[in-house]
PQR file of N, CA, C, O and H, with PARSE charges and radii, in Angstrom:
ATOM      1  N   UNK A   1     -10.114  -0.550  -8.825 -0.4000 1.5000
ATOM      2  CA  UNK A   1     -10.465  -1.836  -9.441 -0.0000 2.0000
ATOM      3  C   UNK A   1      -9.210  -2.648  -9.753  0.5500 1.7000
ATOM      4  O   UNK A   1      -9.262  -3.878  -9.726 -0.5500 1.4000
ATOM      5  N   UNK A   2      -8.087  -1.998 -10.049 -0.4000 1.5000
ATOM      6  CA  UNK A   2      -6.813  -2.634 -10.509 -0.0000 2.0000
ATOM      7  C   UNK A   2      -6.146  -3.683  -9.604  0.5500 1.7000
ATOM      8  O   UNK A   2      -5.580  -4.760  -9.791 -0.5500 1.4000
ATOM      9  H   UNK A   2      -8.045  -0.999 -10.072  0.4000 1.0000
ATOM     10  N   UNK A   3      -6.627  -2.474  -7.937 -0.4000 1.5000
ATOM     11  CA  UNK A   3      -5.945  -3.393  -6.740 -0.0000 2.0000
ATOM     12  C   UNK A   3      -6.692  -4.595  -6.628  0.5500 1.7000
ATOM     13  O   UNK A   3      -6.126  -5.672  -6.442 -0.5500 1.4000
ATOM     14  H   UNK A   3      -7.087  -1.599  -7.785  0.4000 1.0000
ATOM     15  N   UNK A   4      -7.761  -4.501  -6.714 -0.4000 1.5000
ATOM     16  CA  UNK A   4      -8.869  -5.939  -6.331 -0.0000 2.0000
ATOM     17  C   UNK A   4      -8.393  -7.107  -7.571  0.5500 1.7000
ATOM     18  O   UNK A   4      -8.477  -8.309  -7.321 -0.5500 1.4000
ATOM     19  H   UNK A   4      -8.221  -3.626  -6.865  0.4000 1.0000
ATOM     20  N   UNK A   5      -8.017  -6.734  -8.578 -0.4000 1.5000
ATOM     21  CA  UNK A   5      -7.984  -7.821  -9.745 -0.0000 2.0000
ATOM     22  C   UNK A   5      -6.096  -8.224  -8.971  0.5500 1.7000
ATOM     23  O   UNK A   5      -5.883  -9.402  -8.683 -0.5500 1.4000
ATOM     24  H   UNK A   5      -7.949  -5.757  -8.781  0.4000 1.0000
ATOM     25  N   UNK A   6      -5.023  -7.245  -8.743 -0.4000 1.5000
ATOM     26  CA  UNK A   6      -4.141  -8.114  -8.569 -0.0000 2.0000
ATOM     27  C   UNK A   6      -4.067  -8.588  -7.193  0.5500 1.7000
ATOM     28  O   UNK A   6      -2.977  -8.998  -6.795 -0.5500 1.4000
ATOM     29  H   UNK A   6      -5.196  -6.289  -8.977  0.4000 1.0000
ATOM     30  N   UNK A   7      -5.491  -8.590  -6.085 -0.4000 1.5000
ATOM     31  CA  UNK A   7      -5.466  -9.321  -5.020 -0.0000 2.0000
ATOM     32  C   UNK A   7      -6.196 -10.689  -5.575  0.5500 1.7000
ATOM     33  O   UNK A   7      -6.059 -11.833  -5.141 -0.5500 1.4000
ATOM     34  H   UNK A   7      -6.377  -8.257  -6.408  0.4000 1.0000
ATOM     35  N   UNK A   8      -6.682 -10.414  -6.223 -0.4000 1.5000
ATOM     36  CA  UNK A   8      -7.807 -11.746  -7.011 -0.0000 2.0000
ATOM     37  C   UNK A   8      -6.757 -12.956  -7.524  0.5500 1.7000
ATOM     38  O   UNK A   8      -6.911 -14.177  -7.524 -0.5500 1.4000
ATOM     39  H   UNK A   8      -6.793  -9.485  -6.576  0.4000 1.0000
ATOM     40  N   UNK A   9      -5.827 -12.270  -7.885 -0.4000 1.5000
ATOM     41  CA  UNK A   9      -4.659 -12.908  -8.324 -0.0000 2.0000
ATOM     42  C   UNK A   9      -3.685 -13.612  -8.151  0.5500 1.7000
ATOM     43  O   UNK A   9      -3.152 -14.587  -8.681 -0.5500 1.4000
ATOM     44  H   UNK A   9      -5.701 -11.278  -7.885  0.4000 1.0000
ATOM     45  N   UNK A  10      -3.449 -12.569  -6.821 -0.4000 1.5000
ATOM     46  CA  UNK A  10      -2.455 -13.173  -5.954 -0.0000 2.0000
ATOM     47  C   UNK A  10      -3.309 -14.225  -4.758  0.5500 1.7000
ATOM     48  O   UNK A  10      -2.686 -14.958  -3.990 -0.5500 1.4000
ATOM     49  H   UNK A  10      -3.882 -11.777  -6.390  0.4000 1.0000
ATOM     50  N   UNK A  11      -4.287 -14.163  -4.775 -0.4000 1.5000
ATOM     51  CA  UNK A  11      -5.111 -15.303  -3.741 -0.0000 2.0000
ATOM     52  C   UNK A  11      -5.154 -16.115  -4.594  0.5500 1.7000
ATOM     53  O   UNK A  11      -4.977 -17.215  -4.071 -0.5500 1.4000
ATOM     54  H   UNK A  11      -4.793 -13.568  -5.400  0.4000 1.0000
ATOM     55  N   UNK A  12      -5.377 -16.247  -6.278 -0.4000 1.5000
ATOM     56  CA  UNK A  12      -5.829 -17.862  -6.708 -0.0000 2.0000
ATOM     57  C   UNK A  12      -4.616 -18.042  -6.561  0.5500 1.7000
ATOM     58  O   UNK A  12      -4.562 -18.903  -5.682 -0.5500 1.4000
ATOM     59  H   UNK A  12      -5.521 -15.353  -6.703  0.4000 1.0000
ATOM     60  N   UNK A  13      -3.042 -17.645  -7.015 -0.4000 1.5000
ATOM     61  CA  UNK A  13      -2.296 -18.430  -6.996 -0.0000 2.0000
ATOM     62  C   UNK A  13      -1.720 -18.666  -5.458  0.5500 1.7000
ATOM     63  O   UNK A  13      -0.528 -18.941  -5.317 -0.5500 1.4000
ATOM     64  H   UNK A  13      -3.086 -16.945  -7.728  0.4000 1.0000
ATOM     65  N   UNK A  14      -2.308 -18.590  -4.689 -0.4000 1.5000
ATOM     66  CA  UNK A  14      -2.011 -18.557  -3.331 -0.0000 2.0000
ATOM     67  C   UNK A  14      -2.536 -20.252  -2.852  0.5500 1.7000
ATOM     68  O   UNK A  14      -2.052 -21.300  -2.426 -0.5500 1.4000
ATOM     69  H   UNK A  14      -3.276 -18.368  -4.803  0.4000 1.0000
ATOM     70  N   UNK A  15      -3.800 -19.680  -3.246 -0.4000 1.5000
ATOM     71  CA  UNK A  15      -5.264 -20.759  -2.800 -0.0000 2.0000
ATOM     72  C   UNK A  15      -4.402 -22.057  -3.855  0.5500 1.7000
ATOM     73  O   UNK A  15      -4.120 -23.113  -3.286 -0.5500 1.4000
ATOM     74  H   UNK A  15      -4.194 -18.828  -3.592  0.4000 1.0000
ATOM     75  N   UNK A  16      -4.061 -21.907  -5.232 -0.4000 1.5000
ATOM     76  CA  UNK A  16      -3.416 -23.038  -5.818 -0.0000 2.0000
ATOM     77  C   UNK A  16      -2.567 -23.631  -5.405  0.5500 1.7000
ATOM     78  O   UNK A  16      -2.443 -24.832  -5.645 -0.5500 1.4000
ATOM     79  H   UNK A  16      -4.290 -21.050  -5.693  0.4000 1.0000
ATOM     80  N   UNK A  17      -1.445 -22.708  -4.402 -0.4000 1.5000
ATOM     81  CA  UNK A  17      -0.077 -23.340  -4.033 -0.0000 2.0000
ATOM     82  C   UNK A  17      -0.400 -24.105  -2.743  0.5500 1.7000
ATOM     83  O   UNK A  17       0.236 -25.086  -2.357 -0.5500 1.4000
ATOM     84  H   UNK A  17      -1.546 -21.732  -4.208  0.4000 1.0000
ATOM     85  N   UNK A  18      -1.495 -23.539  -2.090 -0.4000 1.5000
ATOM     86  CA  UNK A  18      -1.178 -24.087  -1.097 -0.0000 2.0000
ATOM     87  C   UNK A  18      -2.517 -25.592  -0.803  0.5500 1.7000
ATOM     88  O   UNK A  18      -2.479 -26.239   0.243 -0.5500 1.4000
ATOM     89  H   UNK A  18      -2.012 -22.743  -2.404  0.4000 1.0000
ATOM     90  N   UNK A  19      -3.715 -25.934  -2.079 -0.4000 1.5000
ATOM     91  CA  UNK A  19      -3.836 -26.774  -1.992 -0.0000 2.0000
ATOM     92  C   UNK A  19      -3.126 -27.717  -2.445  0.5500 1.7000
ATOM     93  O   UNK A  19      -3.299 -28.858  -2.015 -0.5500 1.4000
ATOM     94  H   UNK A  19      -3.745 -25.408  -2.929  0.4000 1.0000
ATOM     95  N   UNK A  20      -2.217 -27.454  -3.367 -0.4000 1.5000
ATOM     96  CA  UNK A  20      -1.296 -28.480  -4.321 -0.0000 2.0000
ATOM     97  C   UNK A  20      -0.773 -28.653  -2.773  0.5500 1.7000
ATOM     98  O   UNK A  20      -1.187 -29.691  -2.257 -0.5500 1.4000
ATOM     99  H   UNK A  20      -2.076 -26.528  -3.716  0.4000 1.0000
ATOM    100  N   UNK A  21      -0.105 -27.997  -2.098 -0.4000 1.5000
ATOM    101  CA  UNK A  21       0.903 -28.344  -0.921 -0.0000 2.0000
ATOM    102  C   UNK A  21       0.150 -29.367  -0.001  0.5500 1.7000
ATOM    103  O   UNK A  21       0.682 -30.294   0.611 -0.5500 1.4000
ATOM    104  H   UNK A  21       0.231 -27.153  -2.517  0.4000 1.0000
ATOM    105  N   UNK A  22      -1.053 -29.070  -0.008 -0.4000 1.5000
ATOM    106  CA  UNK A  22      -1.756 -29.958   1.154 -0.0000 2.0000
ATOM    107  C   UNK A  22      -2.056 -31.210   0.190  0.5500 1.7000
ATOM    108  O   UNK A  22      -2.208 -32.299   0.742 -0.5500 1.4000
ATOM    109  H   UNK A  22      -1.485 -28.318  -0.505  0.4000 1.0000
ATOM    110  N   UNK A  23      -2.137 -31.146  -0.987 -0.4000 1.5000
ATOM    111  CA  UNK A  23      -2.358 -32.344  -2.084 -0.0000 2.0000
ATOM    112  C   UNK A  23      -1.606 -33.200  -1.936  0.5500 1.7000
ATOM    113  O   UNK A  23      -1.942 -34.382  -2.010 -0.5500 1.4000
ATOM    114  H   UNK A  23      -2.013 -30.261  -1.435  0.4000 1.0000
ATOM    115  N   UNK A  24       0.103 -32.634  -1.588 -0.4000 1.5000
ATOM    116  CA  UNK A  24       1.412 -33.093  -1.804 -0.0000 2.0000
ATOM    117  C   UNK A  24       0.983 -34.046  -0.388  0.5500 1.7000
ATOM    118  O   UNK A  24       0.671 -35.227  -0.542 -0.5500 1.4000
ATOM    119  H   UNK A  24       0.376 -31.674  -1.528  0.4000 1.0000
ATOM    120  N   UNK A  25       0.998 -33.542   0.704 -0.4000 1.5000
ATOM    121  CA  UNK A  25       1.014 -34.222   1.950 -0.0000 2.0000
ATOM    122  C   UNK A  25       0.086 -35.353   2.131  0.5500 1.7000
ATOM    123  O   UNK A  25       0.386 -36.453   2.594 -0.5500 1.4000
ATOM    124  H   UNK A  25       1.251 -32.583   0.829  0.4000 1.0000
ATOM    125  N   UNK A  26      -1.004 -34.992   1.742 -0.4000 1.5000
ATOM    126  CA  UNK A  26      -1.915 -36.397   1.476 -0.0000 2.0000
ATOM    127  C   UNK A  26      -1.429 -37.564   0.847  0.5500 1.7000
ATOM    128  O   UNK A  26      -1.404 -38.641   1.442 -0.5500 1.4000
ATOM    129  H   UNK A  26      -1.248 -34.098   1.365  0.4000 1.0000
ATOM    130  N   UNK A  27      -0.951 -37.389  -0.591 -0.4000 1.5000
ATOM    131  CA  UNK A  27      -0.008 -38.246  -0.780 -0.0000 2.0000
ATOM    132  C   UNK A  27       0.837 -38.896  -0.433  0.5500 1.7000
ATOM    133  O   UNK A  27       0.779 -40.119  -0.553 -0.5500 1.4000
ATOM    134  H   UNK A  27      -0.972 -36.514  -1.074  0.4000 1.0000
ATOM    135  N   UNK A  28       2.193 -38.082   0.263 -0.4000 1.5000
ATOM    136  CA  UNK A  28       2.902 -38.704   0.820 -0.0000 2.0000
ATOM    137  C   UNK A  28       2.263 -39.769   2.170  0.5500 1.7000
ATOM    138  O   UNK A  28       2.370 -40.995   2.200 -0.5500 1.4000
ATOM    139  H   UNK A  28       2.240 -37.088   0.360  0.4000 1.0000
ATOM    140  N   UNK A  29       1.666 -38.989   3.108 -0.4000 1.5000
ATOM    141  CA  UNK A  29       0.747 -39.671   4.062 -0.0000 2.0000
ATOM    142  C   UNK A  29       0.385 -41.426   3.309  0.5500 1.7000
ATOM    143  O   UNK A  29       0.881 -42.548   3.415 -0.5500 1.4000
ATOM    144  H   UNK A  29       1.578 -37.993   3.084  0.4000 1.0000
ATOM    145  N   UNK A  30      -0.921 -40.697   2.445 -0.4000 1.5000
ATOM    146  CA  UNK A  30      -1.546 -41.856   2.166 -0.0000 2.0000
ATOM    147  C   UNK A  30      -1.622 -42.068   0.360  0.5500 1.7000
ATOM    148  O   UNK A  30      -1.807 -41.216  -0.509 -0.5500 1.4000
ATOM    149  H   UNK A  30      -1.323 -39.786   2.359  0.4000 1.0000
ATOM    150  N   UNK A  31      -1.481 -43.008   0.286 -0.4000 1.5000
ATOM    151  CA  UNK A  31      -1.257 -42.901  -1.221 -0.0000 2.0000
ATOM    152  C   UNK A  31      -2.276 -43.373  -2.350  0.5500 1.7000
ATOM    153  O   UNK A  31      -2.167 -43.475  -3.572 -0.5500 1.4000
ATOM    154  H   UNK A  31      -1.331 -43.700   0.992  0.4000 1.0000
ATOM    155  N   UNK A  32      -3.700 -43.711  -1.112 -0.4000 1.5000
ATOM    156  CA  UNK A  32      -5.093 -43.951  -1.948 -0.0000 2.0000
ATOM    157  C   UNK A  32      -5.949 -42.459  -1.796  0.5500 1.7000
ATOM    158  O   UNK A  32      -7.120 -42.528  -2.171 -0.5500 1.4000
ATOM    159  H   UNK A  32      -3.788 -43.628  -0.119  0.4000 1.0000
ATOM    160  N   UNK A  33      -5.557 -41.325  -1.363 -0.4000 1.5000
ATOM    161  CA  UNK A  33      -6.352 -40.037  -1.485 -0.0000 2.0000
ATOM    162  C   UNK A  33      -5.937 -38.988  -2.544  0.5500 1.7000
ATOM    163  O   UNK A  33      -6.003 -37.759  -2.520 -0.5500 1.4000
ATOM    164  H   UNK A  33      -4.606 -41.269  -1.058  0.4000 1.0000
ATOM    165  N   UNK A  34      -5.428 -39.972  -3.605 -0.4000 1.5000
ATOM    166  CA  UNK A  34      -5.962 -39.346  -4.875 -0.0000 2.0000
ATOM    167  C   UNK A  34      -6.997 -38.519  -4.916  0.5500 1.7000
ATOM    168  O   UNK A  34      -6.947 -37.301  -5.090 -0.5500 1.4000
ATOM    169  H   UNK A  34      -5.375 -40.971  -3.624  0.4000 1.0000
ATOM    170  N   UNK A  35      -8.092 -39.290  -4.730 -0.4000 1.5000
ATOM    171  CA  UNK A  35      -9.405 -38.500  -5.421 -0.0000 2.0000
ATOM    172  C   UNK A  35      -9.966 -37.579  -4.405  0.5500 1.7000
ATOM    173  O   UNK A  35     -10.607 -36.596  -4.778 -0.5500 1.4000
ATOM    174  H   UNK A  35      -8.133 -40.279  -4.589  0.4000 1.0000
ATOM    175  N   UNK A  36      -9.785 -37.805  -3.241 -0.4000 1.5000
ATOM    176  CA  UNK A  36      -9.757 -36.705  -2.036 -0.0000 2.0000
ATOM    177  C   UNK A  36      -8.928 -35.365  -2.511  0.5500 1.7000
ATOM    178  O   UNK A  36      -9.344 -34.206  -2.511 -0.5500 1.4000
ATOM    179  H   UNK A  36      -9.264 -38.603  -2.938  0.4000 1.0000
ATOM    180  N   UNK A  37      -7.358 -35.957  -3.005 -0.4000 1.5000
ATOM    181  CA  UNK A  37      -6.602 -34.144  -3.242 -0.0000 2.0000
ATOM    182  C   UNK A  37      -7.225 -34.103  -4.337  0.5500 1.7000
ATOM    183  O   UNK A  37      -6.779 -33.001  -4.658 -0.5500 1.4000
ATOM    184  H   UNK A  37      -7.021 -36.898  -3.005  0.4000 1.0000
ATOM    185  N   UNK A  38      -8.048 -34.443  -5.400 -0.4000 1.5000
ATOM    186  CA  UNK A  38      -8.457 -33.245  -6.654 -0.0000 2.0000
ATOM    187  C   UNK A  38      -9.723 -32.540  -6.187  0.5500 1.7000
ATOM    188  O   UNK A  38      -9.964 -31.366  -6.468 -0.5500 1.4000
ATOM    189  H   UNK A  38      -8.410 -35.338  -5.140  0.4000 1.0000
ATOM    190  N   UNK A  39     -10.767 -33.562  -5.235 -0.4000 1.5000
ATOM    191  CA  UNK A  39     -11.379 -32.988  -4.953 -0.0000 2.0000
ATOM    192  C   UNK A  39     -11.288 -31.454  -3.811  0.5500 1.7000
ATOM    193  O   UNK A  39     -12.072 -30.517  -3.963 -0.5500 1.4000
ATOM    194  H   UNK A  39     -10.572 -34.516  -5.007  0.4000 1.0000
ATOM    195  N   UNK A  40     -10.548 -31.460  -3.067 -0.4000 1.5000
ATOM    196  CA  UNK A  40     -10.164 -30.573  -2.337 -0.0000 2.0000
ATOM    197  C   UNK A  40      -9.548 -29.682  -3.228  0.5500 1.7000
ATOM    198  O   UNK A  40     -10.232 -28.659  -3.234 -0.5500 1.4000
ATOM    199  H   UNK A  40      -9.911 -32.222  -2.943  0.4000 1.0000
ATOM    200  N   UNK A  41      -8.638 -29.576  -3.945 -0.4000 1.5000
ATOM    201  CA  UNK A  41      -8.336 -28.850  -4.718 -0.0000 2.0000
ATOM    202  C   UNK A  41      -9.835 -28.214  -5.713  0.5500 1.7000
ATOM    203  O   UNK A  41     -10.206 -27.043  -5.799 -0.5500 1.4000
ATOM    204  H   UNK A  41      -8.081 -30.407  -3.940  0.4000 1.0000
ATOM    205  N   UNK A  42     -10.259 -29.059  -6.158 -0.4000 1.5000
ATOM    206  CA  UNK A  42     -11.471 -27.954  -6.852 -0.0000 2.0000
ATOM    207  C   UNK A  42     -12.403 -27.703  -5.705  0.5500 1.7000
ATOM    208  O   UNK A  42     -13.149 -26.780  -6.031 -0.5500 1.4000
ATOM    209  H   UNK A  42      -9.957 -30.010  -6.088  0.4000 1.0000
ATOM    210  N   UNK A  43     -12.692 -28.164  -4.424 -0.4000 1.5000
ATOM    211  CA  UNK A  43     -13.489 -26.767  -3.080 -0.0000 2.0000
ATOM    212  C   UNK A  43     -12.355 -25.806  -2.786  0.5500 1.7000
ATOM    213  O   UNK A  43     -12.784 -24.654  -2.843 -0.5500 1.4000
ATOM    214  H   UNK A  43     -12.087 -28.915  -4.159  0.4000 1.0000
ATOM    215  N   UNK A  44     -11.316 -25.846  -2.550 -0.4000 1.5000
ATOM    216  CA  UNK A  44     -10.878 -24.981  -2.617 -0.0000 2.0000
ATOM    217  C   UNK A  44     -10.506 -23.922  -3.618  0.5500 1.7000
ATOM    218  O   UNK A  44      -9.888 -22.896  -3.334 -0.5500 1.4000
ATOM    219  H   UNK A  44     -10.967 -26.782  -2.504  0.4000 1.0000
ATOM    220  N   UNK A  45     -10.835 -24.180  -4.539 -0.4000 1.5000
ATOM    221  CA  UNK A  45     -10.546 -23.042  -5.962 -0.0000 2.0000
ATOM    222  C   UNK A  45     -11.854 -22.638  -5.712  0.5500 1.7000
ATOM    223  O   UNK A  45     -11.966 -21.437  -5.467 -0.5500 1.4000
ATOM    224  H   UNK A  45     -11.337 -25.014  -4.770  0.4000 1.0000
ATOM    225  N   UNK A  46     -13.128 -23.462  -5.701 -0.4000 1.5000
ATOM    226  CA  UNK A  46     -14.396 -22.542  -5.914 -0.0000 2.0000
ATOM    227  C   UNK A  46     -14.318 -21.978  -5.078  0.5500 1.7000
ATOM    228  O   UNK A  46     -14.513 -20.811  -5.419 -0.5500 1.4000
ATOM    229  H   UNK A  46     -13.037 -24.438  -5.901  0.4000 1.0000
ATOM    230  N   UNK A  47     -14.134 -22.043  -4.050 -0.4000 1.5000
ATOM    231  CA  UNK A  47     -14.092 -21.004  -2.532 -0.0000 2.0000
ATOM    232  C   UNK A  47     -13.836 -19.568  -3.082  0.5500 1.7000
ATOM    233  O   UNK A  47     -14.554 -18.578  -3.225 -0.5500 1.4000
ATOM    234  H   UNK A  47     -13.976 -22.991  -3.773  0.4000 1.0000
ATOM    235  N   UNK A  48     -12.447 -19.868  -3.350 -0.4000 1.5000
ATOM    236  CA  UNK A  48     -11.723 -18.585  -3.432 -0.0000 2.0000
ATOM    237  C   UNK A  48     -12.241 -18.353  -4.387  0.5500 1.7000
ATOM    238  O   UNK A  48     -12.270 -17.139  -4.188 -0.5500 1.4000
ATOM    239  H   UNK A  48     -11.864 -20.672  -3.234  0.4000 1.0000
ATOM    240  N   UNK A  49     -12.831 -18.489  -5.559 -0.4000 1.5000
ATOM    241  CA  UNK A  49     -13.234 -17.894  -6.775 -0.0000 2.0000
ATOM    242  C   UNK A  49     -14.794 -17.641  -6.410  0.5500 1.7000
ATOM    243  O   UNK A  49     -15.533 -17.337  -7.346 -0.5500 1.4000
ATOM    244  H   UNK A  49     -12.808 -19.475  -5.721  0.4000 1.0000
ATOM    245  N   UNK A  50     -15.297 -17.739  -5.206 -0.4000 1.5000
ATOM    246  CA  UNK A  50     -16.566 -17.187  -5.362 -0.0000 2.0000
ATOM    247  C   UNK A  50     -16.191 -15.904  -4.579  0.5500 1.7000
ATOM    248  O   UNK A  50     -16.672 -14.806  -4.857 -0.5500 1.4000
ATOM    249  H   UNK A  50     -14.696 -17.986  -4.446  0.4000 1.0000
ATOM    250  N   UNK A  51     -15.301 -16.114  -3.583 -0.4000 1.5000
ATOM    251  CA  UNK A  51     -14.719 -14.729  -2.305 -0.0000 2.0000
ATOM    252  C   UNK A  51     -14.867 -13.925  -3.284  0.5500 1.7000
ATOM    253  O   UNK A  51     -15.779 -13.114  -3.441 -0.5500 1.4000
ATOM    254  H   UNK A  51     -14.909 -17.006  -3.357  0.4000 1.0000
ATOM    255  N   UNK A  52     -13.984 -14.130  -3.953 -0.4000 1.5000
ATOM    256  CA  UNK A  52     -13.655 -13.015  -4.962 -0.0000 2.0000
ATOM    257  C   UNK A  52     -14.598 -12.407  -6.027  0.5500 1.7000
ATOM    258  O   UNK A  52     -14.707 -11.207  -6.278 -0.5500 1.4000
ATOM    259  H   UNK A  52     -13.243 -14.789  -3.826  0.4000 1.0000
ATOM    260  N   UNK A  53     -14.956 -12.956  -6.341 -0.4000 1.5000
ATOM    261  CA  UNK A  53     -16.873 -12.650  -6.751 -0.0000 2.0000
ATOM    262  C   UNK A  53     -17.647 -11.978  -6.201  0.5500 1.7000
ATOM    263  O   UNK A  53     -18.410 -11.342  -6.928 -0.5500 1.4000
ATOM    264  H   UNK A  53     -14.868 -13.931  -6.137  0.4000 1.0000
ATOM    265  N   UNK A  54     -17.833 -11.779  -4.233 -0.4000 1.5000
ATOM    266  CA  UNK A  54     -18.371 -11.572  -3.532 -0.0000 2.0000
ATOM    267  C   UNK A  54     -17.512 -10.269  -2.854  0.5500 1.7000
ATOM    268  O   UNK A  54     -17.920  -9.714  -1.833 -0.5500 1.4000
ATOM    269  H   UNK A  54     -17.214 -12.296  -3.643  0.4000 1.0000
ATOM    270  N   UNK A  55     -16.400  -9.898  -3.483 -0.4000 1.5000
ATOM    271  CA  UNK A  55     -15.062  -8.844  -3.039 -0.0000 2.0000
ATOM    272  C   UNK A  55     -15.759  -7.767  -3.978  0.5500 1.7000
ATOM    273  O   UNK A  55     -16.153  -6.702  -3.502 -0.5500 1.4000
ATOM    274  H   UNK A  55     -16.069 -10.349  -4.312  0.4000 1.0000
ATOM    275  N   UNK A  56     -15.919  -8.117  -5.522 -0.4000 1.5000
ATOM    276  CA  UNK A  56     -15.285  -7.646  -6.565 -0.0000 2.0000
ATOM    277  C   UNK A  56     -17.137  -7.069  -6.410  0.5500 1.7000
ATOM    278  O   UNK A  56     -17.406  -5.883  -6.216 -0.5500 1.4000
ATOM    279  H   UNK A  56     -15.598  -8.982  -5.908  0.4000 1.0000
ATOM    280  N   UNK A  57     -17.962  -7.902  -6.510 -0.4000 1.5000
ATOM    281  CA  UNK A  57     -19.741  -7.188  -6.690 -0.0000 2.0000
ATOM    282  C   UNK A  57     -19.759  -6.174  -5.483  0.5500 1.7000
ATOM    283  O   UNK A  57     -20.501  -5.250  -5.815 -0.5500 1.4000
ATOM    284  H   UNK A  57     -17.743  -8.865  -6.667  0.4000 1.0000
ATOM    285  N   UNK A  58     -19.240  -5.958  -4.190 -0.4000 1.5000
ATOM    286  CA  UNK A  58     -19.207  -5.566  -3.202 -0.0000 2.0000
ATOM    287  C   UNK A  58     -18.476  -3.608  -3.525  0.5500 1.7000
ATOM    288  O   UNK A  58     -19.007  -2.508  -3.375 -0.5500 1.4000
ATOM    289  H   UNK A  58     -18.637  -6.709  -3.920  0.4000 1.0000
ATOM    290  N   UNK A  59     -17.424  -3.935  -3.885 -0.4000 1.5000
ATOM    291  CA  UNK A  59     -16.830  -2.278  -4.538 -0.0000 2.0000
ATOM    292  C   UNK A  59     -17.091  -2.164  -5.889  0.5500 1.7000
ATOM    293  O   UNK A  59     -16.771  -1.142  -6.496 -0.5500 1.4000
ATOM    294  H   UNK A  59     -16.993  -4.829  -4.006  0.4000 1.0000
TER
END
Protein backbone atom coordinates (compact mmCIF):
# COMPACT_ATOMS: atom_id res chain seq x y z
CA UNK A 1 0.00 0.00 0.00
CA UNK A 2 2.97 2.38 0.80
CA UNK A 3 4.26 1.91 -2.89
CA UNK A 4 0.84 2.90 -4.47
CA UNK A 5 0.45 6.11 -2.13
CA UNK A 6 4.17 7.27 -3.14
CA UNK A 7 3.24 6.49 -6.92
CA UNK A 8 -0.06 8.49 -6.25
CA UNK A 9 2.28 11.10 -5.40
CA UNK A 10 4.71 11.21 -7.56
CA UNK A 11 2.00 11.25 -10.58
CA UNK A 12 0.00 14.31 -9.00
CA UNK A 13 3.07 16.15 -8.82
CA UNK A 14 3.99 14.97 -12.18
CA UNK A 15 0.38 15.51 -13.74
CA UNK A 16 0.85 19.25 -11.88
CA UNK A 17 4.21 20.01 -13.46
CA UNK A 18 3.51 19.15 -16.49
CA UNK A 19 0.05 20.85 -16.93
CA UNK A 20 1.47 24.09 -15.42
CA UNK A 21 4.20 23.46 -18.34
CA UNK A 22 1.62 23.11 -21.03
CA UNK A 23 -0.27 26.17 -19.12
CA UNK A 24 3.07 28.04 -19.52
CA UNK A 25 3.07 27.44 -23.41
CA UNK A 26 -0.42 28.44 -24.03
CA UNK A 27 0.38 31.55 -22.68
CA UNK A 28 3.26 32.37 -24.19
CA UNK A 29 1.57 31.20 -27.63
CA UNK A 30 -1.59 32.98 -26.94
CA UNK A 31 -2.28 35.26 -24.30
CA UNK A 32 -6.32 35.08 -24.26
CA UNK A 33 -6.22 31.11 -23.09
CA UNK A 34 -6.29 31.94 -19.71
CA UNK A 35 -9.35 30.21 -19.02
CA UNK A 36 -8.50 27.26 -21.35
CA UNK A 37 -5.00 26.65 -19.03
CA UNK A 38 -7.11 26.51 -15.65
CA UNK A 39 -9.44 24.62 -17.22
CA UNK A 40 -7.08 21.99 -18.51
CA UNK A 41 -5.30 22.06 -15.55
CA UNK A 42 -8.36 21.00 -13.38
CA UNK A 43 -9.17 17.84 -16.39
CA UNK A 44 -6.11 17.06 -15.94
CA UNK A 45 -5.84 16.79 -12.08
CA UNK A 46 -9.28 14.98 -12.09
CA UNK A 47 -7.89 12.49 -14.49
CA UNK A 48 -5.11 11.60 -12.55
CA UNK A 49 -6.94 11.74 -9.30
CA UNK A 50 -9.58 9.43 -10.44
CA UNK A 51 -6.53 6.82 -12.09
CA UNK A 52 -5.52 6.74 -8.91
CA UNK A 53 -8.75 5.96 -7.29
CA UNK A 54 -9.22 3.29 -9.82
CA UNK A 55 -5.21 1.94 -8.96
CA UNK A 56 -5.72 2.17 -5.27
CA UNK A 57 -9.77 0.25 -5.18
CA UNK A 58 -8.12 -2.27 -7.63
CA UNK A 59 -5.15 -3.73 -4.92
Amino acid sequence: MRKYLIFVVAWMLFSMGASNFIADIYEYVNHDFDVYCSLLRSVVCSLTFAGWWMIIKKN
